[in-house]
C-alpha positions in Angstrom: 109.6 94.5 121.0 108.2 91.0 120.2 104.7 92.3 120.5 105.6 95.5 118.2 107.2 92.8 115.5 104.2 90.7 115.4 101.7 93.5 115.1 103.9 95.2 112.3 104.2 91.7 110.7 100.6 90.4 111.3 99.3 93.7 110.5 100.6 94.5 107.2 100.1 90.7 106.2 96.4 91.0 106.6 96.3 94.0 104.8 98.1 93.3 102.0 96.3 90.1 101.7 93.1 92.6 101.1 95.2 94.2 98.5 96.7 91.3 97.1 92.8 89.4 96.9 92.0 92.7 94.4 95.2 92.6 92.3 94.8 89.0 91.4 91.6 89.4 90.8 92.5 92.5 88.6 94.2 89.9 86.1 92.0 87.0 86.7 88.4 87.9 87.1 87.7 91.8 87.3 88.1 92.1 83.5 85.3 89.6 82.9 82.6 90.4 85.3 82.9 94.5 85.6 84.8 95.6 82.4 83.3 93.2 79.4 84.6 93.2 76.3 85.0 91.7 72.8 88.7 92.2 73.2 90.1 90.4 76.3 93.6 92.7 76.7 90.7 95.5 76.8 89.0 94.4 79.5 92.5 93.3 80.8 93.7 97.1 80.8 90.2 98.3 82.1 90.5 96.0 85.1 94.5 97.4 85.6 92.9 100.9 85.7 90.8 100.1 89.2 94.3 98.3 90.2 95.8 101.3 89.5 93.4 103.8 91.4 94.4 101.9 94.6 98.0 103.2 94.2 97.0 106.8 92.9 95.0 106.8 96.1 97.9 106.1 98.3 98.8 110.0 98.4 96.0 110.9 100.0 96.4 108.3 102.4 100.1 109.3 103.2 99.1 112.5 103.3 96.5 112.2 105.5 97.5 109.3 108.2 101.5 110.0 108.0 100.2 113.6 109.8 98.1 112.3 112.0 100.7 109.6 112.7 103.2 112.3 114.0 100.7 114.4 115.6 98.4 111.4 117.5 100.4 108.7 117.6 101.0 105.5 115.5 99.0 103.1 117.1 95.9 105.2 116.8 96.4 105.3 112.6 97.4 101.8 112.3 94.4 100.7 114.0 92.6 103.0 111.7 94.1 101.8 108.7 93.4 98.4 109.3 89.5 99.2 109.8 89.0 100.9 106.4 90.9 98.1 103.8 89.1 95.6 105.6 85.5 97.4 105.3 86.7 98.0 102.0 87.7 94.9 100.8 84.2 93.3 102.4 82.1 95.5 100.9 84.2 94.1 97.5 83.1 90.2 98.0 79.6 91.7 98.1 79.3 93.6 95.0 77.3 92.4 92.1 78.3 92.4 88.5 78.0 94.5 85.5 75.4 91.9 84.4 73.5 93.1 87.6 73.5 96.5 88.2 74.9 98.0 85.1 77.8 100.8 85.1 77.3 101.4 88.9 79.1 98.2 89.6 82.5 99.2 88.3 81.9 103.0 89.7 81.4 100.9 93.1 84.5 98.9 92.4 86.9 102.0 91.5 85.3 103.7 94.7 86.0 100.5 97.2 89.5 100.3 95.4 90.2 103.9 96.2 89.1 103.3 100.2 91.7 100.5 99.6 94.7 102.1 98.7 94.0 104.9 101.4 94.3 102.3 103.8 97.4 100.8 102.6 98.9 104.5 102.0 98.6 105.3 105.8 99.6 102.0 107.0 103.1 101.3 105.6 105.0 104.5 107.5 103.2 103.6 111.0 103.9 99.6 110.6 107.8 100.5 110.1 108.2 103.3 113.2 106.3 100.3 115.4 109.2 98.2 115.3 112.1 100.7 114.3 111.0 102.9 117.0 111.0 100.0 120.0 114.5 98.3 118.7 117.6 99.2 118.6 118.8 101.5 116.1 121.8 99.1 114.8 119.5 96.2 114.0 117.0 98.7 112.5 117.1 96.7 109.1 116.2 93.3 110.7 113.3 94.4 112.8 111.6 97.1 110.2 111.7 94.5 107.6 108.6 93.1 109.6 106.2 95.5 107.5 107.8 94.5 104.5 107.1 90.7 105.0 103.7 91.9 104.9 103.5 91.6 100.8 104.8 88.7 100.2 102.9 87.2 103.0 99.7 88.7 102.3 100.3 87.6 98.3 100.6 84.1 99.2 98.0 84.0 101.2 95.7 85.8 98.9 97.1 84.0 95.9 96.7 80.4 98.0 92.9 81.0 98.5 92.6 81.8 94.3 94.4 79.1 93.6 92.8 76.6 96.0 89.2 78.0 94.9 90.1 77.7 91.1 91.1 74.0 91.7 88.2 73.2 93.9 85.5 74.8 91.7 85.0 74.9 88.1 85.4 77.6 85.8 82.0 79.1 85.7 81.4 78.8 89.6 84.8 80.9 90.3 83.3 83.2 88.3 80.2 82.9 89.3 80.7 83.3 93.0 84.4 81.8 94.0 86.3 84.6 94.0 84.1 86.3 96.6 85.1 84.1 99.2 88.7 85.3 99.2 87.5 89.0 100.0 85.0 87.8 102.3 87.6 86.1 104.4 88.9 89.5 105.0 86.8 89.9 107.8 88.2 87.3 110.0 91.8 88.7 109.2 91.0 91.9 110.1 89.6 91.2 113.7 92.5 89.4 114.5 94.9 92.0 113.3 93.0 94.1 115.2 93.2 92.2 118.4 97.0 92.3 118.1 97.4 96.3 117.7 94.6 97.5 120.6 97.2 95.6 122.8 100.3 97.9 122.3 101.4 101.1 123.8 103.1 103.9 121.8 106.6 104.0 120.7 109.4 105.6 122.8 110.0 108.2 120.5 106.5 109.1 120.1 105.9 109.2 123.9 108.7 111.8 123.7 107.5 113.7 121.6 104.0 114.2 123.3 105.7 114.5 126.7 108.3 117.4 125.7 105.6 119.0 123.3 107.5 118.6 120.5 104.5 117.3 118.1 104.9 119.6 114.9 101.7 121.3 113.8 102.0 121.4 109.9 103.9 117.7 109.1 103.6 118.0 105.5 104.3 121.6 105.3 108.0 120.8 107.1 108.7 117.6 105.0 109.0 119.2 102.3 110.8 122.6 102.8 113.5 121.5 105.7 113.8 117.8 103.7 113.1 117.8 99.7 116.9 115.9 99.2 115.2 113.0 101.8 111.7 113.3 100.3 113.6 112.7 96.8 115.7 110.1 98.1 113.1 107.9 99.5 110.9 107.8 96.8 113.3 107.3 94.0 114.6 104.8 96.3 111.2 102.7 96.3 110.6 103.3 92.3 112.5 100.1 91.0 111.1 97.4 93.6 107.5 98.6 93.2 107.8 98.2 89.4 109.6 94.7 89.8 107.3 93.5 92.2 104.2 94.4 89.9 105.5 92.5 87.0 106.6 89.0 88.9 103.5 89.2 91.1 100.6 90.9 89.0 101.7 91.0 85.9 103.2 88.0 85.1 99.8 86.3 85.6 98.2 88.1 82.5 101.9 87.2 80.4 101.7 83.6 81.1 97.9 83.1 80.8 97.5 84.9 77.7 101.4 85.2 75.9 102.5 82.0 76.8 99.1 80.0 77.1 100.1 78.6 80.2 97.1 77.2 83.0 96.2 79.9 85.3 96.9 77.3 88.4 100.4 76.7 87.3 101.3 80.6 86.8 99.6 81.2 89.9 102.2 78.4 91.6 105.1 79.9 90.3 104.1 82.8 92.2 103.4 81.1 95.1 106.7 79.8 95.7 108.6 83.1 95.0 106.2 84.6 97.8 106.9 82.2 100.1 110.7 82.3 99.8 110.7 85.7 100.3 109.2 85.5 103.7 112.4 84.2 104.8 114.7 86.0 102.3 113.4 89.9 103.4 113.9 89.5 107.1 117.4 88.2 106.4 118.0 90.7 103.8 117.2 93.6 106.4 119.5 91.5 108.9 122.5 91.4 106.5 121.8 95.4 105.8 122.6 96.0 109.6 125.5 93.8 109.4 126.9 95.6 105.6 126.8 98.7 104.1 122.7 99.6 103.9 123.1 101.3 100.6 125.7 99.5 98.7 123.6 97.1 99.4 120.7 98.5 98.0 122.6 99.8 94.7 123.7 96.4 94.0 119.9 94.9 94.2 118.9 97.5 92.1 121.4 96.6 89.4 120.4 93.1 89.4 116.7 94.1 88.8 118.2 95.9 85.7 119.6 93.1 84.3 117.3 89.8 84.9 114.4 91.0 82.7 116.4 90.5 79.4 117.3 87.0 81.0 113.8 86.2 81.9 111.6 86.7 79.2 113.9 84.9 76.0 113.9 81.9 78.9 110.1 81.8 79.7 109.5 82.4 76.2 108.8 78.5 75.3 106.3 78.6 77.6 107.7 76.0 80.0 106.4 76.0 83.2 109.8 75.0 85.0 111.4 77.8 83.4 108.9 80.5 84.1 108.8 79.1 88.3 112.7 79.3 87.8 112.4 83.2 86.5 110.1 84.6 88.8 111.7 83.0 91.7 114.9 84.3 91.1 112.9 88.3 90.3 111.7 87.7 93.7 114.7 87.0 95.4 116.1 90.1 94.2 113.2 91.9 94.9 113.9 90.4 98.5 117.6 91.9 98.6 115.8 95.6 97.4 112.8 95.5 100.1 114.2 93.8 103.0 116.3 97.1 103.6 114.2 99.4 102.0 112.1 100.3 105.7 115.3 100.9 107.7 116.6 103.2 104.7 113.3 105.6 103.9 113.1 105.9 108.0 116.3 106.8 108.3 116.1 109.7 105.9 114.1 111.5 108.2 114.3 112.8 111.8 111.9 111.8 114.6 109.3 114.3 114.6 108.7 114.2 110.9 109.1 110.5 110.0 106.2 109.0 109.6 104.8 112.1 107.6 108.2 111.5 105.7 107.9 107.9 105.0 104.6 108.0 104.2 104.8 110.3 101.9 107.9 108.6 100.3 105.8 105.5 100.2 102.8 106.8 98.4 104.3 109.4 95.8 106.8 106.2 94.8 103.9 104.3 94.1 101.8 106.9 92.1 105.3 106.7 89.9 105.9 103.0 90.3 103.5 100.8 90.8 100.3 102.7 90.3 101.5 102.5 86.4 103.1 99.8 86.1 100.7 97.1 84.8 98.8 99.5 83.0 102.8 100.4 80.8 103.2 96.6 80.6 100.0 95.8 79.1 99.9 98.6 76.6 103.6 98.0 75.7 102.8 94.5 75.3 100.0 95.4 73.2 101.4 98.0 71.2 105.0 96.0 70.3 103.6 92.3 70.5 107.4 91.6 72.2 109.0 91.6 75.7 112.0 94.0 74.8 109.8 97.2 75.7 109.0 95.9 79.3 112.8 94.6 79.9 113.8 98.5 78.9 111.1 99.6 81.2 112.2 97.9 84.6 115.9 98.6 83.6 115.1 102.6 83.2 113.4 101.8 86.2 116.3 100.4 88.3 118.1 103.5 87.0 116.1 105.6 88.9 116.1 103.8 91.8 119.9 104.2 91.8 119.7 107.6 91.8 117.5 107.6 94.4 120.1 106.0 96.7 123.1 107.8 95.8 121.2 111.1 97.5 120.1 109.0 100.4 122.4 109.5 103.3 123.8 106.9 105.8 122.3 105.6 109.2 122.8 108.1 112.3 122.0 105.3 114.9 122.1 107.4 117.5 119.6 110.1 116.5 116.6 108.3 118.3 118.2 107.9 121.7 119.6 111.2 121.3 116.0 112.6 120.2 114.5 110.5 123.1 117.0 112.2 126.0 117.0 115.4 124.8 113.1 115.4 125.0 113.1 114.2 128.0 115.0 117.0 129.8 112.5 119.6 127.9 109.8 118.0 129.5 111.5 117.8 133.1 112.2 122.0 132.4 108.7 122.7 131.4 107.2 121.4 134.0 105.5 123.2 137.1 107.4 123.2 140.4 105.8 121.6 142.9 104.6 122.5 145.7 106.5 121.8 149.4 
């Protein structure tokens, strides 16, 4: 079970550490080197659109790995998720410029960015079942929050190499070559995320499933004919934290850099500390979840993410640093109260044989909705208004959703899994040959 929480924790870490190298970069760099342009938001919103492709590409990556996931196993797809963001993100710290090769490099990038965001859509459904499937079914929220420390802890790591490179070179040698390093560290990550999963068996439930022949030959297909209210439910559900998390992570980098005129480092510090809070805050979010009601939990999170924006932005809007660090901290921790259950409550919207098709899928379409779109509304709001009241009515609506979302989802059955698991195995015992005397 240890083993199974590490992997899912070191894991996702690493990967989202890919992914969170490329959405920094998105606000910080990408704009200048691939998309030039007289007009700084432009190239701003032209670098969003490649950050966007790596959540529109999450479908096909939900799609494709959450089947194979409940038809070969999960430790097979997680180790092949792992191998494509990290090629992907490589093959990113190599690319040359606009000012190099022409249009070609941003074709590259959008391409790279899409191998990205298949990765990541194939990876979050697997990383949950590895530790939800080994642990017992009432603790469920503590030990499947170990894929969802992997954001915050692949932000601050990715974020922590930006910010270390921006102070240690100058401005034209960042973006000259700096920012390369951080995607070229990928490679190390990777190999040692890699070392972690070749080392673990299958889940119990899985094992059951391939020993009672109970594998189901079109995933997809029974997803979403014998469970639409689920499929709803979990990705209305996810809606409200992936739009939150976009603007006090990604976003807020471009605000405070270019509304407020405030130093990239600093920004980038404010961030830093909300990540690194939440590292603690998600896993004991998940653990109170098990110990309260899972979803009135969950409604009450979502509420709060409703509310804070309209106290955020009039209080950041001096443009003191202290204040902004105090805002996205506090975003954060709600985000914390939202995610930390969020694993436990998709998986548990979905039977055995069909859940990591299920939660993938949940994962994926939520973020084609949520946070595929979500820098790209904030920017162009922002542009459009000049004013922060747009994006405060955006996450609200957002929450809204969300709420929905949970009111359809149904409660934990914590016996389903051991019940799933028995009942399996006597199928197996009455299929199988008699032997001989």
């Amino acid at each position: 079970m240890v083993r199974a929480f590490i992997a899912s924790l070191t894991g996702t870490s690493l990967e989202w550490y890919d992914f969170a190298v490329y959405s920094a970069a998105s606000a910080l760099v990408f704009g200048k080197l691939f998309f030039p342009s007289q007009d700084p938001l432009t190239g701003t919103l032209l670098a969003f659109s490649t950050y966007a492709v790596g959540y529109l590409s999450r479908p096909l990556g939900g799609f494709l790995f959450g089947r194979l996931g409940d038809v070969i196993g999960r430790k097979k797809v997680l180790v092949a998720t792992l191998v494509l963001i990290g090629t992907a993100t490589l093959l990113i710290g190599l690319l040359p410029t606009q000012a190099v090769i022409g249009p070609a490099a941003p074709i590259l990038l959008v391409v790279l960015r899409f191998a990205q965001g298949v990765g990541v859509g194939g990876e979050w459904g697997g990383a949950v079942l590895l530790t939800s499937e080994y642990g017992d079914a009432r603790r469920r929220g503590f030990w499947a929050s170990a894929a969802q420390i992997g954001p915050p802890a692949g932000n601050l790591m990715a974020n922590g190499v930006l910010a270390a490179l921006g102070a240690l070179l100058t401005e034209p040698q960042f973006l000259a070559w700096g920012w390369r390093i951080a995607f070229l560290l990928s490679g190390v990550l990777v190999a040692f995320g890699l070392w972690i999963r070749v080392r673990l068996e299958e889940t119990p439930v899985f094992q059951a499933m391939e020993a009672s022949g109970d594998r189901p030959q079109a995933p997809i297909r029974e997803v979403f004919t014998t469970q639409p209210r689920a499929l709803a439910a979990a990705v209305l559900c996810r809606v409200a934290p992936d739009v939150l998390y976009a603007m006090f992570t990604v976003f807020v980098l471009t605000y405070a850099t270019e509304q407020l005129g405030m130093e990239r480092g600093k920004a980038l510090t404010a961030v830093l500390i909300g990540s690194a809070l939440q590292i603690v805050l998600i896993p004991l979010a998940g653990a109170l979840s098990d110990r309260w009601n899972r979803r009135r939990m969950y409604l009450w999170g979502a509420v709060a993410a409703a509310a804070w924006p309209f106290v955020f932005f009039p209080m950041a809007a001096g443009g003191s640093w202290p204040l902004l660090a105090v805002g996205v901290l506090v975003a954060l921790v709600i985000h914390s109260f939202l995610y930390g259950p969020q694993a436990a409550f998709v998986a548990e919207q979905f039977g055995p044989r069909l859940r990591y098709t299920g939660s993938s899928l949940a994962y994926t379409l939520a973020g084609v909705i949520g946070g595929a779109v979500a820098p790209l509304l904030f920017t162009a709001l922002l542009g459009a208004f000049g004013t922060w009241l747009p994006l405060a009515l955006y996450l609200a609506a957002t929450a809204v959703v969300t709420i929905v979302g949970v009111l359809l989802g149904r409660e934990a059955d914590h016996d389903e899994d051991e019940e799933y698991t028995r009942n399996a195995a006597v199928r197996a015992a009455d299929a199988a040959p008699v032997g001989r005397t």
